[in-house]
C-alpha positions in Angstrom: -69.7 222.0 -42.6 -72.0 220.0 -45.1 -71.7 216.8 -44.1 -72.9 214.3 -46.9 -73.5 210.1 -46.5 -72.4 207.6 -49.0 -74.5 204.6 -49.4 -74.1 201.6 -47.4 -74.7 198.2 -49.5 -77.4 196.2 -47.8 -75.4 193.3 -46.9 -77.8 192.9 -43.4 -80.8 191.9 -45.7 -82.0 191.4 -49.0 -80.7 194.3 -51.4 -82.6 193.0 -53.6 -85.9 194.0 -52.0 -84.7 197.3 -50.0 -82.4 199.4 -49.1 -81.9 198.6 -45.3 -82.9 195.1 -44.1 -86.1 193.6 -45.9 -88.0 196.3 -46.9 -91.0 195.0 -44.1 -91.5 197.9 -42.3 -94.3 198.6 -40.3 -95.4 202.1 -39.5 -97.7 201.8 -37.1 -97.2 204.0 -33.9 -95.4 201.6 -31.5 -97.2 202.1 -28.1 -95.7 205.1 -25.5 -95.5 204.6 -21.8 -95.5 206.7 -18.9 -92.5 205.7 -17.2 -93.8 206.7 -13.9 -97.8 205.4 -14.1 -97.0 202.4 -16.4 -93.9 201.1 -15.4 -95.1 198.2 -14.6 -96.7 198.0 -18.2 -93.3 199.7 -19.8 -91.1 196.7 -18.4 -93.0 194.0 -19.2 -93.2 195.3 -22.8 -89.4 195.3 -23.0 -89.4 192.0 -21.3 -91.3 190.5 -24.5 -89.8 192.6 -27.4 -86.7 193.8 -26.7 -87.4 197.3 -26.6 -89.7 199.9 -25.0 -91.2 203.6 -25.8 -91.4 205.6 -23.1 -93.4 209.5 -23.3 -92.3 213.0 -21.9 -89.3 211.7 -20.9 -87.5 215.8 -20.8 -89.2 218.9 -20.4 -89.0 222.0 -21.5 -86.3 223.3 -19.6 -84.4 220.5 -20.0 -84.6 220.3 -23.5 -83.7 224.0 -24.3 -80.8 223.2 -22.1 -79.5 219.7 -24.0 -79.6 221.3 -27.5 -78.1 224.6 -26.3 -75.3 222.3 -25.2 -75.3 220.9 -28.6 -75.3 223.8 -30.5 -72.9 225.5 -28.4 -69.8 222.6 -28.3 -70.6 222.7 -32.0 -69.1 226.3 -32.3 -66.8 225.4 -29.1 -65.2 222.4 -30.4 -66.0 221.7 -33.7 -63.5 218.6 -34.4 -64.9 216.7 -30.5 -68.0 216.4 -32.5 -66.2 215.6 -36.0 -67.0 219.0 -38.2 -64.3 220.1 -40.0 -62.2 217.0 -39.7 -64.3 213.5 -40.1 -63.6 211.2 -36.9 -61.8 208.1 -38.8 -64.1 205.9 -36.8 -67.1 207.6 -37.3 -67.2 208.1 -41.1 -70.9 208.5 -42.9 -72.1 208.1 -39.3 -73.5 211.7 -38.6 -71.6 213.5 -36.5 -71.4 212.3 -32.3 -70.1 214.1 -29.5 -68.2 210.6 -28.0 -67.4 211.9 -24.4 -68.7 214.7 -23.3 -68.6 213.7 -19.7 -65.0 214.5 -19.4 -65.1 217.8 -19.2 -68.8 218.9 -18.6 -69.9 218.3 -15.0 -72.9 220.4 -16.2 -73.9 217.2 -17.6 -73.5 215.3 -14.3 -77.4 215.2 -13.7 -78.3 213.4 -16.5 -76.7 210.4 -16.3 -79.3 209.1 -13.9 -82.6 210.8 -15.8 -85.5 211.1 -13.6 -88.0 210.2 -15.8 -86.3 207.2 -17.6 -84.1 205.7 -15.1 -86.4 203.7 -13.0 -87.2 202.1 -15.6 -83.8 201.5 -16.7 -83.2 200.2 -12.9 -85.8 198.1 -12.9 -84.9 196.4 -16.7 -81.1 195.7 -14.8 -82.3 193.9 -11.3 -83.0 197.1 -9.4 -80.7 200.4 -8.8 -78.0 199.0 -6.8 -77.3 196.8 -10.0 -76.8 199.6 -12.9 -74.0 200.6 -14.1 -72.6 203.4 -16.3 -71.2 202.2 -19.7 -71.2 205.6 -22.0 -72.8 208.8 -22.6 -72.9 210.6 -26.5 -74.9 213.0 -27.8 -75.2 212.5 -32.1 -76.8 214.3 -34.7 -77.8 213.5 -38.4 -77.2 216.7 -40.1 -79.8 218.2 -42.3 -79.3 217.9 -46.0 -76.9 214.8 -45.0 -78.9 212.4 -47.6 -79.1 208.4 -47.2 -76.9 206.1 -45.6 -79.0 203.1 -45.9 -77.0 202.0 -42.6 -77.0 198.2 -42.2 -79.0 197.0 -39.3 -76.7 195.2 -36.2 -77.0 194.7 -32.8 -74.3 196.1 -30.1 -72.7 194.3 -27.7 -73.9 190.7 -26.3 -73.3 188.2 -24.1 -73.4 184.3 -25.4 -75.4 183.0 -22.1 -78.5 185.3 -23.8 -79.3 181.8 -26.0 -79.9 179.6 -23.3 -80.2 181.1 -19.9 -83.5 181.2 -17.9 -84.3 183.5 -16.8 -83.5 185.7 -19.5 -84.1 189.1 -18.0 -82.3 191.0 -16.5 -80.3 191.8 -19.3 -77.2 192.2 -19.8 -76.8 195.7 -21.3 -79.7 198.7 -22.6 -79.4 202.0 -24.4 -81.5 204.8 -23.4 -81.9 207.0 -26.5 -83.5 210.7 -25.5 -85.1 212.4 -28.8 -83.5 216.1 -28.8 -86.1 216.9 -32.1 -89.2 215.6 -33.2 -88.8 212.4 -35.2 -91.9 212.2 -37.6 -91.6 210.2 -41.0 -89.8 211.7 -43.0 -86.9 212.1 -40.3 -84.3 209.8 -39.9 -85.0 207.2 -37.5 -84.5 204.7 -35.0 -85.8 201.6 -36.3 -85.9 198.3 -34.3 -86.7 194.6 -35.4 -89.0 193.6 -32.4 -88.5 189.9 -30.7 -84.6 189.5 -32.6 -82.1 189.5 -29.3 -82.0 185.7 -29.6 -81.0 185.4 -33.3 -76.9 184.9 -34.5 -78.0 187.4 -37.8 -80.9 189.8 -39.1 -81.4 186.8 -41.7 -82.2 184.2 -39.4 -84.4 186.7 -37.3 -86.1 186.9 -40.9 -86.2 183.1 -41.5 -86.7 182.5 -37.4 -90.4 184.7 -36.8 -91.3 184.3 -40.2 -94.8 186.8 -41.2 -93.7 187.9 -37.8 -90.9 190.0 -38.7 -91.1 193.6 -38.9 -88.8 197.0 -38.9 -90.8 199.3 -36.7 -89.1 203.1 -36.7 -90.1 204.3 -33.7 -91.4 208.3 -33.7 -91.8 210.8 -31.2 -92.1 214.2 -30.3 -88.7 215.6 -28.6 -88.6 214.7 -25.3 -89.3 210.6 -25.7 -86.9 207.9 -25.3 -86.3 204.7 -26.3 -84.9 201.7 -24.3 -83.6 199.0 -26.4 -82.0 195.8 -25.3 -78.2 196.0 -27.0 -79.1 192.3 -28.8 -82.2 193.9 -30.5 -81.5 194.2 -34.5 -81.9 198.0 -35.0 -80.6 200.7 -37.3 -80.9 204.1 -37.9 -83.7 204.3 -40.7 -83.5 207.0 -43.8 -85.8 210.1 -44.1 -86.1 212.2 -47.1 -82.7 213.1 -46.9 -83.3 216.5 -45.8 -84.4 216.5 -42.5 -82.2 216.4 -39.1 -82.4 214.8 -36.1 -80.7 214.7 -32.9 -80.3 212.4 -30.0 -78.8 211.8 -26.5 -77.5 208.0 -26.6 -76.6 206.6 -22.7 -75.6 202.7 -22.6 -75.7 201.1 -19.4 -74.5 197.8 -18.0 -75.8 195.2 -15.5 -73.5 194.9 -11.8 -73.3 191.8 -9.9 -73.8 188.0 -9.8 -76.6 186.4 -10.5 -78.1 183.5 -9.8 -80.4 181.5 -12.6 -82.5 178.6 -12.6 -79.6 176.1 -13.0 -76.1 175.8 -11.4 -74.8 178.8 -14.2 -74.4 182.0 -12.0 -74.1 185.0 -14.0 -71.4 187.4 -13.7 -71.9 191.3 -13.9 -71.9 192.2 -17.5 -68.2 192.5 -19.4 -67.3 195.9 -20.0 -69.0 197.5 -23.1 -65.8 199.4 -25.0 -62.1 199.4 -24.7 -62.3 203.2 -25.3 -64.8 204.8 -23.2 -63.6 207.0 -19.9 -64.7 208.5 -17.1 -63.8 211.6 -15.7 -61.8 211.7 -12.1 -64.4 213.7 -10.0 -66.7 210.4 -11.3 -64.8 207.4 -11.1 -63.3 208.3 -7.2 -66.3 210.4 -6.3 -66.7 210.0 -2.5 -70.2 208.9 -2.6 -70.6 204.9 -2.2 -73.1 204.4 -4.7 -72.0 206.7 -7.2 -68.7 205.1 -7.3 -70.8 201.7 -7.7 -72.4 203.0 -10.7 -69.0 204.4 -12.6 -66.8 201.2 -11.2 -66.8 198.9 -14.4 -63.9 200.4 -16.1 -62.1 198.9 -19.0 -58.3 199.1 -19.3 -58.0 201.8 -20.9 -59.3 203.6 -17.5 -57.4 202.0 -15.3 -54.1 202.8 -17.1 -55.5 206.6 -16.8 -56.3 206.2 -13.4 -53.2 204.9 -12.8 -51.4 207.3 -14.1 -53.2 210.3 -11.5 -55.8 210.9 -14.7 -53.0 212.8 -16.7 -54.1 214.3 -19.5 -51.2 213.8 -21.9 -52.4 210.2 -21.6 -56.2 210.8 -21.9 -54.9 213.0 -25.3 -53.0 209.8 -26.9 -56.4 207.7 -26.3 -58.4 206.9 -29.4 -61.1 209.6 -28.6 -59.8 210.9 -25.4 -60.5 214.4 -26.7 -63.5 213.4 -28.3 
């Protein structure tokens, strides 16, 4: 299928100067950690801007084995990943593979990464504290053109305006490069020191000659932690050029105390949508249940009904 974008207004920015945000973007190669030897470093970069590099995250083997999953569920199941049929909610998006978890166990290793998870741990109060929120794979077709998506921020918390401490936070995303991203390729593109700002124009008004739109590159195999406040977007290539990724979102567990009487509670759920499979959400190890337990409603009416999958079908993307 040739899947083709339609322009986005910039309604994030000024339109006037660019087509995404304000047209101040800064190329220069954002520093690359290894998670293992510089987690110290890695953490207390994302501590201070929001977001974090981190190198050589997959190898190889793992790799040859994500994109083969790819390509293959893109033959398999064309319409989970919105070929042939565009996904209503996913429109000029790229195409995304929204829940592959529900029926590829194959996939089970990966949603604790050994590479980029300690990190991850250690950005949400430690291991016993993370918790699963969703797992996608997406891809920006090649030939797809420009989107000019606006730049946002996922979900957030109110208390991240005032609360001291501010780490840990409240949610991340873990995005794994599948392909090489190089300029020219489409891009994830982050506005550095923003997770504390209402809108993208008072992040611009806020740091003043501060403010910058740094795309992040990398050879396949590097990920990117970003804080969910963080103003981001996906930034335009040439147009031509594809580029796919492995997207995992996790949540904060527990209460936590703060340097006033306040006491944090474990992070809201991040979707009303997003499921998890049976063999996950009751799996007889302790701490794996602890990781899959914060479950929105729309879980707990499927659990409740003995995970039947008439009701998983009648979901918004319960077959996607």
């Amino acid at each position: 299928m040739n899947v083709q974008f339609e322009l986005q207004p910039n309604v994030s920015g000024d339109a006037a100067a660019a087509k995404q945000g304000f047209g101040r973007v800064d190329r220069s190669p954002a520093p690359a950690f290894d998670p293992a030897s510089e987690i110290d470093a890695a953490c207390d970069f994302f501590g201070e801007h929001g977001y974090v590099v981190l190198s050589a995250c997959l190898d190889a083997a793992e790799l040859a084995f994500l994109n083969g999953f790819c390509e293959r569920t893109q033959e398999e199941r064309p319409e989970a990943w919105g070929l042939g049929r565009r996904k209503p909610h996913h429109t000029n998006q790229g195409l995304i593979f929204s829940q592959p978890l529900l029926d590829y166990p194959e996939l089970d290793p990966f949603v604790q990464p050994h590479r980029s998870y300690p990190v991850v741990a250690r950005l949400l109060g430690g291991k016993d504290h993370v918790r699963y929120a969703e797992f996608n794979f997406r891809e920006t077709p090649e030939g797809a053109g420009e989107r000019a998506m606006n730049f946002h921020h996922d979900a957030v918390v109110a208390d991240r305006f005032t609360r001291a401490p501010y780490m840990p936070c409240d949610f991340l995303c873990s995005i794994h490069y599948l392909s090489d991203v190089e300029p020219g390729s489409p891009s994830f593109c982050v506005v550095p020191d923003s997770r504390r700002f209402e809108t993208l124009q008072a992040a611009f008004d806020g740091l003043g000659e501060a403010y910058r739109e740094v795309p992040l590159y990398g050879p396949a195999g590097s990920c990117v932690l970003y804080d969910t406040p963080t103003y981001h977007t996906r930034l335009d290539g040439d147009g031509h050029r594809m580029r796919r990724t492995w997207h995992q979102y996790y949540a904060r567990g527990g209460w936590l105390r703060t340097e006033t009487r306040y006491i944090r509670p474990p992070s809201p759920v991040l979707t009303d949508w997003n499921l998890i499979p049976e063999r996950l959400a009751l799996h007889p190890d302790p701490q794996i249940r602890a990781f899959f337990s914060h479950w929105n409603t729309a879980q707990g009416e499927w659990a409740a009904s003995g995970f039947d999958p008439e009701v998983r079908k009648a979901m918004p993307r319960g077959e996607q």
